[in-house]
N, C-alpha and C positions, 0 to 999 in steps of 0.2 A: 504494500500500500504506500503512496508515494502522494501525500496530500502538501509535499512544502510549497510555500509561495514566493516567490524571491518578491523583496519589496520593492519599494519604490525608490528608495533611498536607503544607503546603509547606515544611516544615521536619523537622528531627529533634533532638530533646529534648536536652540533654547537661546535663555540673551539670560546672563549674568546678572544675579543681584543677590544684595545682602539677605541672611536670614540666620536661624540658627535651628539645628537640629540634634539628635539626637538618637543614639538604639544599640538595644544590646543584640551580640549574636552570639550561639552559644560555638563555644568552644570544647575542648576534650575533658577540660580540668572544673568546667561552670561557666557562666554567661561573660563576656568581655562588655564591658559598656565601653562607648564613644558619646563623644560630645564636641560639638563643631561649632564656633560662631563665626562666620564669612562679613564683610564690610559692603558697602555697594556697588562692587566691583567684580564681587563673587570669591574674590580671596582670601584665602583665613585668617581670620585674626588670632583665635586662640584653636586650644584643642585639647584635650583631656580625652588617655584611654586609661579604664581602670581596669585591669587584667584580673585573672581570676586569683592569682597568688596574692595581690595585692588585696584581695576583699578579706582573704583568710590569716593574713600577714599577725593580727591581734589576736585570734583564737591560736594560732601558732604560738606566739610568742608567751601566753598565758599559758597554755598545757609544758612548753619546755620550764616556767618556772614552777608548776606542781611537779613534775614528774623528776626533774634535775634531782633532786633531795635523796632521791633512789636511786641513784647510781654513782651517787658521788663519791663512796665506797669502794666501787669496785677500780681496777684499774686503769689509768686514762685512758688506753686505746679504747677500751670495751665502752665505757662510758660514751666517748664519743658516736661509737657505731650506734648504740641504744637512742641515743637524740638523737643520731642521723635518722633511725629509722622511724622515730616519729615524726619528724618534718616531712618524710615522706611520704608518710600514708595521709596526709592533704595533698599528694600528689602534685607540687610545686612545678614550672618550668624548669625545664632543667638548667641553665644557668643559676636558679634560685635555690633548688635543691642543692647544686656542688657548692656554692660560692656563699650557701648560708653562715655556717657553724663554724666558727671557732672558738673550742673549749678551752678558757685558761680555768684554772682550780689554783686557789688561794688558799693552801692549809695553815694554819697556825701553828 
């Protein structure tokens, strides 16, 4: 079945102006929001994406200070890998995930 139409045009005409917009689309990790304000010329003025690590960035950082307490015992590498693996499982980007955590431990 072979129903395409070639159009008329490979485009559609528009004329540039200010506005601002807005929308999230979802991603692998949860929704990414955008946000656009253009001036009256149709080019951006500002623009804000808020990614999905960055929505979870304070339940992240709240769970590694309950959970920290529990491993601070054990020895540093383990310790590290155990808070690794809880940042993980908010399933981060991965630059977020490698480039999060550095444990320093301050014993008295």
């Amino acid at each position: 079945m072979n129903s395409y139409e070639e159009p008329a045009r490979p485009f559609t005409p528009w004329t540039a102006r200010g506005g601002e917009t807005g929308w999230g689309s979802e991603a692998p990790r949860g929704i990414c929001w955008h946000h656009y304000d253009l001036d009256d010329h149709g080019k951006m003025e500002a623009a804000q994406i808020v990614a999905p690590t960055g929505q979870n960035q304070g339940m992240i950082e709240a769970d590694l200070a309950e959970f920290a307490p529990q491993v601070l015992s054990l020895p540093h590498a383990e310790a590290t890998i155990r808070l690794e693996q809880l940042i993980r499982s908010y399933d981060p980007c991965i630059s977020c995930a490698t480039h999060f955590l550095k444990l320093e431990v301050q014993r008295d």
